[in-house]
C-alpha atoms as one frame of an Amber mdcrd trajectory, in Angstrom:
protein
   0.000   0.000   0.000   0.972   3.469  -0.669   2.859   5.163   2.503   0.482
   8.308   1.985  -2.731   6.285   2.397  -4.380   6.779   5.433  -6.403   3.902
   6.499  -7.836   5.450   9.299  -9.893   7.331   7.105 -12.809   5.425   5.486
 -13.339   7.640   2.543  -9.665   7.597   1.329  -8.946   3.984   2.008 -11.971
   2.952  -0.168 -10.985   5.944  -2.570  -7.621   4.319  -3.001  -9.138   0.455
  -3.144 -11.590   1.875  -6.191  -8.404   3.506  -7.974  -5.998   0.797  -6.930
  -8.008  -2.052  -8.717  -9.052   0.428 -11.258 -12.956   0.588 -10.612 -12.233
   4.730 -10.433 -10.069   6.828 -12.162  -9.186  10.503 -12.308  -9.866  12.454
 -14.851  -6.268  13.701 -16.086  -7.701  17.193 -17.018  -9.888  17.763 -14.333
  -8.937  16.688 -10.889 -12.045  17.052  -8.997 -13.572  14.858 -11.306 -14.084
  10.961 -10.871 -14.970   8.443 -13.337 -16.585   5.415 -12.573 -15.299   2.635
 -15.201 -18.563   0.669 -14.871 -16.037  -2.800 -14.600 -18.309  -4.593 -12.120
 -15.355  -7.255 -11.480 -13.086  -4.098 -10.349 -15.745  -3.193  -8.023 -16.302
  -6.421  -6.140 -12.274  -6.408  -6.249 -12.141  -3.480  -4.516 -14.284  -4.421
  -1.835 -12.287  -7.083  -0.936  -9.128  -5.091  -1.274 -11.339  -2.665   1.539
 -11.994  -5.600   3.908  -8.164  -6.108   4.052  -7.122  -2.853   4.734  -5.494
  -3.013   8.514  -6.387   0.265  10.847  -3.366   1.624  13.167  -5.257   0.009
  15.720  -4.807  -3.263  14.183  -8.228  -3.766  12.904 -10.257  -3.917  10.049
 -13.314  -1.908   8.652 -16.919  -2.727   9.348 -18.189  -4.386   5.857 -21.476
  -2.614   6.032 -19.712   0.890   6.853 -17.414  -0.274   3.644 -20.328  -1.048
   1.279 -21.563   2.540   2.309 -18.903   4.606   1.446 -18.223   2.383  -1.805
 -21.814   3.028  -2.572 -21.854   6.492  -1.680 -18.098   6.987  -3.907 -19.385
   5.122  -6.610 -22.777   7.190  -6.876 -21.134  10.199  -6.606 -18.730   9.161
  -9.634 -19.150  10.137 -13.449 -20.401   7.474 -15.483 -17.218   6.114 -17.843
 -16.590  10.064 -19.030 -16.031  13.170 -17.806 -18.459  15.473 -18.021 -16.486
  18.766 -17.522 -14.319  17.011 -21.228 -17.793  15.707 -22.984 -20.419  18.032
 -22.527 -22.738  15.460 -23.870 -21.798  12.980 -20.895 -23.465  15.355 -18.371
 -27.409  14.769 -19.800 -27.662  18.807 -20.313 -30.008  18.527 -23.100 -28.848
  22.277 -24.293 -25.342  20.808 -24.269 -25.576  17.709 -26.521 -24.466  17.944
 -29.906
């Protein structure tokens, strides 16, 4: 694992399991913005990479506080583009072409 991953922190350990096993990516122009790959197999993988994940305190994450916050990250992604580069990927009817 990464030495700057903090897995006392739910939302970054399961941000770094969805970009680790490539479920999520970053969008290389737009920072802010993540993409959701829609690879269900990366997902599950993901999850499991979550479960592993050892706190300071020597123990592991809750699975239903993990299937939250990978619920909750993988709502709140873009689906497979970003919107911010493809106007027509946000549903803004006056923006498709």
């Amino acid at each position: 694992m990464l030495a700057d991953i903090h897995t006392d922190d739910l939302t970054a350990a399961v941000r770094y399991a969805l970009e680790s096993t490539r479920a999520t990516t970053v969008c290389p122009f737009h920072r802010d913005v993540i993409i959701r790959i829609g690879d269900d197999a990366a997902e599950s993988h993901a999850f499991e990479r979550a479960k592993r994940m050892v706190r300071p305190d020597g123990t592991n994450w809750e699975k239903e506080a993990l299937r939250t916050e990978l619920g909750h990250q993988l709502g709140a992604a873009a689906d497979g583009r970003c919107p911010k580069c493809d106007p027509a990927a946000s549903g803004h009817p006056a923006r498709r072409g």
